[in-house]
C-alpha positions as CSV (number, residue, x, y, z in Angstrom):
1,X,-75.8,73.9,80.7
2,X,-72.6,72.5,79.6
3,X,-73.2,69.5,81.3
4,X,-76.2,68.6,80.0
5,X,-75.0,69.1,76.3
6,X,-71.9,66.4,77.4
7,X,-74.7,63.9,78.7
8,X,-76.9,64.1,75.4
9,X,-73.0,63.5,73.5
10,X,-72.1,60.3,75.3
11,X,-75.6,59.3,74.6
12,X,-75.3,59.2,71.5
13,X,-72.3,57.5,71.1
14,X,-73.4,55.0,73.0
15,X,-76.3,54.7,70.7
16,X,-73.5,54.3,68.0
17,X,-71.8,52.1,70.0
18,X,-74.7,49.8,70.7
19,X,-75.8,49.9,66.8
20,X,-72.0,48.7,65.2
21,X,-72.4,45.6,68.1
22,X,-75.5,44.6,66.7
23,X,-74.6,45.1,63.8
24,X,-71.5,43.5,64.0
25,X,-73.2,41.0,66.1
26,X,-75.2,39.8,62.6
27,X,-72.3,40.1,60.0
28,X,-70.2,37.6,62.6
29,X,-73.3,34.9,62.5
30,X,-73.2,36.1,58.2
31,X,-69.1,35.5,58.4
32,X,-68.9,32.4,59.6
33,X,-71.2,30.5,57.7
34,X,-69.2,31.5,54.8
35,X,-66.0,31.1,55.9
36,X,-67.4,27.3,56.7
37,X,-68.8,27.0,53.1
38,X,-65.4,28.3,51.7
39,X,-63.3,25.8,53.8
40,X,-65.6,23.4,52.3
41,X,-65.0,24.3,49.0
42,X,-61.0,24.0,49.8
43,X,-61.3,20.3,50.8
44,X,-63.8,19.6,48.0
45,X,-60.7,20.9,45.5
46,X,-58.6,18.5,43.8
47,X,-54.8,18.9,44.0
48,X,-52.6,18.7,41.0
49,X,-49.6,16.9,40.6
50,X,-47.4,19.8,39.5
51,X,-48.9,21.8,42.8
52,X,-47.8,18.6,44.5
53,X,-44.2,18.5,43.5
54,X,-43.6,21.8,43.8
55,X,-41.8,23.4,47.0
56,X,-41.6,27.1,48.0
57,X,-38.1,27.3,47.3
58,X,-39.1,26.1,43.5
59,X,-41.1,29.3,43.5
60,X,-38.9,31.6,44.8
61,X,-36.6,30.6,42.3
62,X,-39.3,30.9,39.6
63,X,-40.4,34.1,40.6
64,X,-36.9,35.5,40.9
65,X,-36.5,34.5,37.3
66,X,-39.4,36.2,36.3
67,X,-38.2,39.2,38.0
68,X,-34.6,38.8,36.4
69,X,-36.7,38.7,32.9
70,X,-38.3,41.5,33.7
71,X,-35.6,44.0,35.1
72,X,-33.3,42.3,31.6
73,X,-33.2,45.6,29.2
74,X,-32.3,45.5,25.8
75,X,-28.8,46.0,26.1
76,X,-28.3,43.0,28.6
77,X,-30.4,41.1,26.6
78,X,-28.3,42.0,23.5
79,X,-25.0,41.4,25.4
80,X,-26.0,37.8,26.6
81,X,-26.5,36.3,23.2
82,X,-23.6,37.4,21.9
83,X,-22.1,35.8,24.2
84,X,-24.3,32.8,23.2
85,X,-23.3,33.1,19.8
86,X,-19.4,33.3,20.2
87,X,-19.4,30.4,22.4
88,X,-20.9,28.8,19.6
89,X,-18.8,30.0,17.2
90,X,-15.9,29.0,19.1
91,X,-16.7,25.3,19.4
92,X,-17.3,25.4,15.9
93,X,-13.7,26.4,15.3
94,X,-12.2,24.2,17.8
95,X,-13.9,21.3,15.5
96,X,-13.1,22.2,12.6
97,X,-9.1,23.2,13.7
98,X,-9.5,19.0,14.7
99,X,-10.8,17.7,11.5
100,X,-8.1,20.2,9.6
101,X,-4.9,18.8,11.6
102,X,-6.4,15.2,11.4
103,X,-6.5,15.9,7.8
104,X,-3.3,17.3,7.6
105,X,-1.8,14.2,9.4
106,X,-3.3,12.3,6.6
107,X,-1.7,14.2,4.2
108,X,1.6,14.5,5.7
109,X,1.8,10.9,6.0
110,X,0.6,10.2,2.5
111,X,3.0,12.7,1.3
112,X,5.9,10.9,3.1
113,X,4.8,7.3,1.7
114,X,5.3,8.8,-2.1
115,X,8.5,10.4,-0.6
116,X,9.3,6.9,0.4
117,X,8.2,5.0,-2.4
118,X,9.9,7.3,-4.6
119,X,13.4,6.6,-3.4
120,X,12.5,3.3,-3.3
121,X,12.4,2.8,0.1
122,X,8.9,2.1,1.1
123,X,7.9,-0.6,3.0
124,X,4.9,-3.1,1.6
125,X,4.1,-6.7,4.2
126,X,1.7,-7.9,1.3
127,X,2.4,-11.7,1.6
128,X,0.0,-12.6,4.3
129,X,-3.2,-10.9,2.2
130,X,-2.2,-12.6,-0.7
131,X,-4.9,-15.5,-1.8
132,X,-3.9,-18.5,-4.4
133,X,-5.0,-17.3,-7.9
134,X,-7.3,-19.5,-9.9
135,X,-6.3,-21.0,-12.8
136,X,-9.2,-19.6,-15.1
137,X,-7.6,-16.2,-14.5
138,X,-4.4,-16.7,-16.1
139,X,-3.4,-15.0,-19.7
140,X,-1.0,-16.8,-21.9
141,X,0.1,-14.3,-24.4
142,X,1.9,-16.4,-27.4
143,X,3.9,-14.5,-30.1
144,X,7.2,-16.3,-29.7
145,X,8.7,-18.9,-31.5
146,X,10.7,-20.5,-29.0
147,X,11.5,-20.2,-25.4
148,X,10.9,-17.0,-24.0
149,X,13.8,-15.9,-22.2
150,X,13.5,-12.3,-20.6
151,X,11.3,-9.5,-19.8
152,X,10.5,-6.7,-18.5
153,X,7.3,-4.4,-16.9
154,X,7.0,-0.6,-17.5
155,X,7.2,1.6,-14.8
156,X,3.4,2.5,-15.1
157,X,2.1,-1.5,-15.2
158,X,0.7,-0.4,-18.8
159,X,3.6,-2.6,-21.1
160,X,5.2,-5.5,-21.4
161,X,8.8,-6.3,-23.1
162,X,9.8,-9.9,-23.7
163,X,12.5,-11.5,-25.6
164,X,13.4,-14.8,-26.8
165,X,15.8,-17.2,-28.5
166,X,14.2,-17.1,-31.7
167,X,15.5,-13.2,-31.6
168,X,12.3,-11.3,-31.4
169,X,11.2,-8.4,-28.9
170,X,7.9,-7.8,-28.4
171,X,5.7,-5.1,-26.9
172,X,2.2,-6.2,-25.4
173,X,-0.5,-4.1,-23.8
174,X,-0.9,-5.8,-20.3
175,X,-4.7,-4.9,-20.1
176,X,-5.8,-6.4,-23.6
177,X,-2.8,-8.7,-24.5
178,X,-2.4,-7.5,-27.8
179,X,1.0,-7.1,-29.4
180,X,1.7,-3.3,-30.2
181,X,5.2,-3.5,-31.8
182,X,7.6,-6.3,-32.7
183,X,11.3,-6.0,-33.5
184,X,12.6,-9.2,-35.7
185,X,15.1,-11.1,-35.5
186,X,17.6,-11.0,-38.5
187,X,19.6,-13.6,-40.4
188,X,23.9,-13.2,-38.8
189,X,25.6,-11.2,-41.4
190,X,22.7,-8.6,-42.1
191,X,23.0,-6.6,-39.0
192,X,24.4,-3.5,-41.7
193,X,21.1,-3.9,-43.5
194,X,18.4,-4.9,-40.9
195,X,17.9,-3.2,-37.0
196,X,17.9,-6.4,-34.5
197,X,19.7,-9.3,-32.8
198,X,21.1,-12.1,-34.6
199,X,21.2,-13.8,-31.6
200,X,19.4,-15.7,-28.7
201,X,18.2,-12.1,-26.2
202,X,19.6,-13.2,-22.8
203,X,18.5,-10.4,-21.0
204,X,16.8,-7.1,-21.1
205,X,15.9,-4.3,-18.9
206,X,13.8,-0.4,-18.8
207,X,14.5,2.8,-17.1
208,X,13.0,3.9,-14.2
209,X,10.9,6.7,-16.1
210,X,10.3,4.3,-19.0
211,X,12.4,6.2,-21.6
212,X,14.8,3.6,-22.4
213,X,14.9,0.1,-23.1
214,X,18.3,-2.5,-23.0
215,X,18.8,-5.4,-24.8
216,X,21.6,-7.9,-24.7
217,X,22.8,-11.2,-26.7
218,X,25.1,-13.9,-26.8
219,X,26.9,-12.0,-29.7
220,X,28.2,-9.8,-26.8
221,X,26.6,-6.9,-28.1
222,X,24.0,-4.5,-26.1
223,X,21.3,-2.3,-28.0
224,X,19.9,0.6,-26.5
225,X,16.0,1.1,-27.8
226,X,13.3,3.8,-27.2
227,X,10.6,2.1,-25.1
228,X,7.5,4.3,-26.1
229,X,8.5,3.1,-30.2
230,X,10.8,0.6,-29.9
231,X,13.0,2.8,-32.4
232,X,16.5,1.7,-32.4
233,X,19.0,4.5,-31.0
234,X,22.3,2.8,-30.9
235,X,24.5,-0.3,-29.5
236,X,27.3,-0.8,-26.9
237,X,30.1,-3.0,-27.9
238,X,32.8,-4.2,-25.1
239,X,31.9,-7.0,-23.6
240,X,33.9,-10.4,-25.0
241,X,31.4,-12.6,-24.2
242,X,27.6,-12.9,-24.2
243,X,25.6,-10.2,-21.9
244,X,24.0,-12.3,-19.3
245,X,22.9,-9.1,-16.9
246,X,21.7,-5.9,-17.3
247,X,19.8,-3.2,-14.9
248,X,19.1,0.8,-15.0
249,X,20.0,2.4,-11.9
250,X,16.7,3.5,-10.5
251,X,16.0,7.4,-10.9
252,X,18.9,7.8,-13.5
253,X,19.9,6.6,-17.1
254,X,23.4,5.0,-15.8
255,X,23.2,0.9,-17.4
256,X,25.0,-2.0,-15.6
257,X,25.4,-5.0,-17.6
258,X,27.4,-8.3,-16.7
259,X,28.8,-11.0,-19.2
260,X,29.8,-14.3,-19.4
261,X,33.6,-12.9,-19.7
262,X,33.5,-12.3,-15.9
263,X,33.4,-8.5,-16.0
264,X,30.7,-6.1,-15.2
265,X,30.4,-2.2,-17.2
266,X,29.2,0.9,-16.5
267,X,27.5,2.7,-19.3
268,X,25.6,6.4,-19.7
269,X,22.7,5.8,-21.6
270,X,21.6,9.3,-22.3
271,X,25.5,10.8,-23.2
272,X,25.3,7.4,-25.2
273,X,28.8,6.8,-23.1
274,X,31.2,3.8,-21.7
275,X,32.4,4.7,-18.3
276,X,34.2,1.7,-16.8
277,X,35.2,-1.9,-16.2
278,X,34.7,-3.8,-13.4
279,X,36.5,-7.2,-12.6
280,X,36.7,-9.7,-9.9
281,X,34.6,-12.7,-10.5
282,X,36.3,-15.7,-11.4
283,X,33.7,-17.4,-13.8
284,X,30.5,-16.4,-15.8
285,X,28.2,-14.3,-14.4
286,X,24.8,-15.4,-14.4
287,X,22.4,-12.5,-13.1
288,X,22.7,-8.5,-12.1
289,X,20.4,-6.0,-10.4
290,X,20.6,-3.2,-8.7
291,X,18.3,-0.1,-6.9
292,X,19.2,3.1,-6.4
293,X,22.2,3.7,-4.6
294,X,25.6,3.6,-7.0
295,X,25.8,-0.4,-6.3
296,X,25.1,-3.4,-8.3
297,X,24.9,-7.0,-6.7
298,X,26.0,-9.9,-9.0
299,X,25.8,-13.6,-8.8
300,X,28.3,-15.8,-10.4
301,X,27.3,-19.4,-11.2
302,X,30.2,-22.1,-11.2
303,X,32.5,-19.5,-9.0
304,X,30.1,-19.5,-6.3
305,X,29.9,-16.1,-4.8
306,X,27.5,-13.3,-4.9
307,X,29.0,-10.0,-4.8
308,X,27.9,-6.4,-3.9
309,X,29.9,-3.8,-5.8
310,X,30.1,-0.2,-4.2
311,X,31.2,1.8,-7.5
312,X,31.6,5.3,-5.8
313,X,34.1,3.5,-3.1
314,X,35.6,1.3,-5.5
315,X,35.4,-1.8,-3.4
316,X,33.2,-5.0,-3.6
317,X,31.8,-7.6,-1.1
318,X,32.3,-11.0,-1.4
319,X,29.5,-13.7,-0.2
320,X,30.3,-17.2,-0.9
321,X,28.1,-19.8,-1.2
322,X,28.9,-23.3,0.6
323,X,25.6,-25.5,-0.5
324,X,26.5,-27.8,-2.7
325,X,23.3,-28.0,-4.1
326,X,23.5,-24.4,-4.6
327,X,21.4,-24.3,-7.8
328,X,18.8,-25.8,-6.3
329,X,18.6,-23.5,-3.1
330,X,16.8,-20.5,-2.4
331,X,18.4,-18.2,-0.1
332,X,18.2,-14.5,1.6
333,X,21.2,-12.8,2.1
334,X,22.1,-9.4,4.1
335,X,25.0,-7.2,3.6
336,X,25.9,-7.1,7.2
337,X,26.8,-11.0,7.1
338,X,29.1,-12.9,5.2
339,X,26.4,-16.5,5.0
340,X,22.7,-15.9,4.0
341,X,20.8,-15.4,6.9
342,X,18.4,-18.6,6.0
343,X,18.5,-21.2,2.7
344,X,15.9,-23.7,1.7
345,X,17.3,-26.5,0.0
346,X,16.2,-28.3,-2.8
347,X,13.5,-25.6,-2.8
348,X,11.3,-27.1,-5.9
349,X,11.8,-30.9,-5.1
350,X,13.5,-33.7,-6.7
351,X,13.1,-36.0,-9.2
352,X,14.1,-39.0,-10.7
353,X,14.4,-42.8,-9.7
354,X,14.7,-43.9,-5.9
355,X,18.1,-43.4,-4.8
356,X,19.4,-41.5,-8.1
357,X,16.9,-37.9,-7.1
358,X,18.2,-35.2,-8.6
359,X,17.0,-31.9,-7.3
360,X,15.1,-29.4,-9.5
361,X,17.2,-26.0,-10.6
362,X,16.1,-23.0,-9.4
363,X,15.7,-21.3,-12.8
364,X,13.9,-17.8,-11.9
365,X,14.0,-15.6,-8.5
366,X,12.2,-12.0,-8.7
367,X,10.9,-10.4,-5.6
368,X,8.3,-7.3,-5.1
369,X,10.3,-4.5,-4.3
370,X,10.6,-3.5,-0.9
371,X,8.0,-6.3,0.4
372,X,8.1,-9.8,2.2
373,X,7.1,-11.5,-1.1
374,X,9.0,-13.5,-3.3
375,X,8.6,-16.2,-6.5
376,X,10.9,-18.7,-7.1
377,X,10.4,-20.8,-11.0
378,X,12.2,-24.3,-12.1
379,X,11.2,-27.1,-14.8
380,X,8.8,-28.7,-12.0
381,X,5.5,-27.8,-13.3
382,X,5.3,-25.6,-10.0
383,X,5.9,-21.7,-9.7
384,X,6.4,-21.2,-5.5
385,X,5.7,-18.2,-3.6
386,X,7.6,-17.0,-0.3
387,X,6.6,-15.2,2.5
388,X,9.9,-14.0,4.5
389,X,9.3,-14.1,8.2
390,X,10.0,-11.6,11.1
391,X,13.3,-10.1,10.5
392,X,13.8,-11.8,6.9
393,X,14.7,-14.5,8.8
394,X,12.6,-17.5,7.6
395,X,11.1,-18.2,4.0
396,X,7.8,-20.0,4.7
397,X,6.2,-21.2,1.5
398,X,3.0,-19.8,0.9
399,X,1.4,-21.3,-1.9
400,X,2.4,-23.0,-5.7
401,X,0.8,-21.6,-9.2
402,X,0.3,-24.4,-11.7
403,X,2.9,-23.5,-14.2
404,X,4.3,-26.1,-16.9
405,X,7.7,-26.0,-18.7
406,X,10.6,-24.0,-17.7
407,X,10.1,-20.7,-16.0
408,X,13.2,-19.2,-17.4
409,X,11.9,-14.9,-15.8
410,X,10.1,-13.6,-13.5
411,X,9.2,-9.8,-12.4
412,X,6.3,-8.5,-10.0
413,X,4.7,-5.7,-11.3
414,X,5.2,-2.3,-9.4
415,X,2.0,-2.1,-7.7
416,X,2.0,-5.8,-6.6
417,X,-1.2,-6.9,-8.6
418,X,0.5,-8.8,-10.8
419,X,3.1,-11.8,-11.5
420,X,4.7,-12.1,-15.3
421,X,6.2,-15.4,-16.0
422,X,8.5,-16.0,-19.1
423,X,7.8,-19.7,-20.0
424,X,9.7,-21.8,-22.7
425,X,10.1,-26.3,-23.4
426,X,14.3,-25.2,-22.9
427,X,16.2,-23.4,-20.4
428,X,16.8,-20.1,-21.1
429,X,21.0,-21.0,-21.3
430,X,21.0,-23.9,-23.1
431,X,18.9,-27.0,-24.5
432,X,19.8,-29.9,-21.6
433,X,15.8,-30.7,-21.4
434,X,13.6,-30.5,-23.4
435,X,9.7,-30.4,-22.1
436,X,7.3,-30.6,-25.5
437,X,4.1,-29.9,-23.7
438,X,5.1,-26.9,-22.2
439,X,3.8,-23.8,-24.5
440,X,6.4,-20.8,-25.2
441,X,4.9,-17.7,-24.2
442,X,4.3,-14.9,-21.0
443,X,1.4,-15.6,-18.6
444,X,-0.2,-12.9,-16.5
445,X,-1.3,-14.3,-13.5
446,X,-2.9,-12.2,-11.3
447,X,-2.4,-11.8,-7.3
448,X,-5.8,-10.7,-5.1
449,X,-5.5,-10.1,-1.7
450,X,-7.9,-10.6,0.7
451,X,-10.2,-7.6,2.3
452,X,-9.1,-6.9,6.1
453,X,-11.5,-7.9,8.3
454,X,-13.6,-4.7,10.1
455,X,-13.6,-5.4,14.2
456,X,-17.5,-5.9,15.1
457,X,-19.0,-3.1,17.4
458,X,-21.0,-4.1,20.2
459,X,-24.6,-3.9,19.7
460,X,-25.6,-0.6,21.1
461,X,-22.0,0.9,21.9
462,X,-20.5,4.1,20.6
463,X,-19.9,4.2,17.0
């Protein structure tokens, strides 16, 4: 019985069996075509350029990204842009700490120019900017009566003090020109009932801070003014001879004046004081100046030296002057030699028939202060400007100003922008010419100097 009931099972399974083949049979006829129709389909399908270019290892990189993203909590996420954010906060700070010691580089060194310039000792190569004024700009400021024979600048370029052989000191504004005060001469004999000279002003000079002004005069007498006023405070008598010289020892109220009686004095303005004599040139002395170390330089005329006088040592340096022509000559002298280290003879040309020349005098030298520029004045119609060369070795001329009569004084203003000239028909020591067309007055003339020239940048390179 049993094995009946085992045939009727394996016939039925075979049934089964025989079914799922036919079946199976069908759907592989069924699957093909459609696995044909879908490889179609893919060769029918156009490619893009993106699916192209891309290569598995570009999106295994891209899906391990994705992952990253996704497994990123909020802490991590937190935690990298901070990071983010001090990094940028960092650079920021290491810019700025650049700018901040670039600035303070500009600071420092502007801070050690004033320094510098303050003790007088700053350094200015202005000659090779400078351009040849015109004419047209030049201001003649006329209030004297006859030749004008000294002046002097304020320390803030705002005033000008001039003085003259007809006795007179005048105050002008330099921007407008007008005259602001005027101190007149007096008649000789009234000096107990008037305030001023009663004879030809020789020289004059102004403190460093613009307090006081000097004034000497062939009557041997110096008078000590207040600058902002011109309010007369009081007068040094000593001297036995006219005052030919006289400077302020920068940064203090101590007065050096020189006379014609050979001897040079040391004076306290401010204690209103005489404090001592010094002697050694051996025939009028012509000029003084001096900067800010206890020293004076002189120049004697017919003795022939120049000499540097070191008050605090009590000693003096002798330079002597072999050119014969010496009055005509411009020359540049250091301490450290005993003969000027160069000398340009007959410096303002000659005049006079062929064979009888006479050179012109040399009767005005100022320089700028601390620079490479200086102007030289005669009787030759012609003011000159120098440029001293590489080691103020060489004086190469750099251009003449127009300038007729006798140029008797000279001074630069302090920033450089400007060039005073005292002009009168006589020399300012005595009457040997005469020029009648000249005009007796100061003129302004006013130095420019040329813009420095930017370096071009190559079309399309870094700024």
């Amino acid at each position: 019985m049993s094995f009946f009931i085992k045939k009727k099972g394996s016939v039925k399974v075979s049934q089964t069996k025989a079914s799922s083949l036919s079946a199976a049979g069908k759907n592989d006829g069924d699957g093909g075509k459609r696995r044909k129709s879908r490889q179609d389909k893919r060769l029918n399908e156009e490619i893009s350029s993106d699916s192209e270019t891309e290569s598995p290892v570009v999106n295994k990189k891209r899906r391990e990204d994705e992952e990253e993203e996704i497994e990123e909590t909020a802490q991590e996420k937190k935690l990298r842009l901070a990071k983010i954010y001090l990094d940028q906060l960092r650079e920021e700070e290491e810019k700025r700490a650049e700018e901040e010691s670039f600035e303070a580089d500009l600071v420092a060194g502007r801070l050690q120019e004033d320094v510098l310039e303050q003790k007088g000792k700053l350094q200015r190569l202005i000659a090779k900017d400078l351009l040849p004024p015109e004419e047209s700009e030049f201001r003649l400021l006329r209030g004297h009566k006859l030749p004008v024979t000294c002046l002097v600048i304020s320390p803030d370029d705002k005033y000008i003090f001039s003085a003259a052989k007809d006795c007179c000191i005048i105050k002008w504004d330099m921007e407008t020109g007008q005259k602001l005060h005027k101190i007149p001469g007096v008649r000789k004999g009234t000096e107990h009932h008037h305030v001023g000279h009663t004879a030809h002003i020789l020289c004059m000079a102004i403190s460093s801070d613009g307090k006081y002004l000097a004034t000497g005069d062939k009557n041997k007498l110096i008078m000590i003014w207040e600058a902002a006023t011109l309010q007369h405070l009081y007068k040094f008598t000593g001297h036995r001879d006219a005052v030919s010289g006289l400077a302020f020892r920068r940064g203090t109220h101590d007065l050096y004046s020189c006379s014609h009686d050979r001897s040079i004095k040391v004076w306290n303005v401010a204690e209103n004081a005489y404090v001592e004599t010094l002697f050694g040139h051996q025939d009028a002395i012509t000029g003084l100046d001096c900067l800010s170390r206890e020293r004076c330089v002189t120049a004697g005329g017919r003795d022939r030296t120049v000499r540097v006088w070191k008050i605090a040592e009590e000693s003096q340096l002798v330079f002597h002057v072999l050119n014969p022509f010496f009055f005509s000559s411009v020359s540049l002298w250091t301490v450290n030699k005993k003969k000027p280290l160069v000398t340009v003879k007959q410096a303002h040309g000659s005049h006079g028939d062929v064979g009888l020349e006479q050179p012109y005098w040399v009767s005005s030298v100022a320089a700028l202060h601390n620079s490479d520029t200086v102007a030289s004045g005669s009787h030759n119609s012609r003011l000159q400007l120098w440029r001293c060369g590489q080691g103020f070795r060489s004086l190469e001329p750099l251009f003449t100003i127009p300038m007729p009569g006798f140029v008797n004084c000279l001074k630069f203003s302090s920033s450089g922008k400007f060039l005073v000239a005292g002009v009168g028909q006589e020399h300012r020591l005595g009457r040997w010419w005469r020029i009648k067309e000249a005009k007796n007055g100061l003129c302004i003339i006013p130095l420019k100097r040329q813009e420095p020239e930017l370096e071009e940048q190559p079309s399309g390179g870094s700024q």
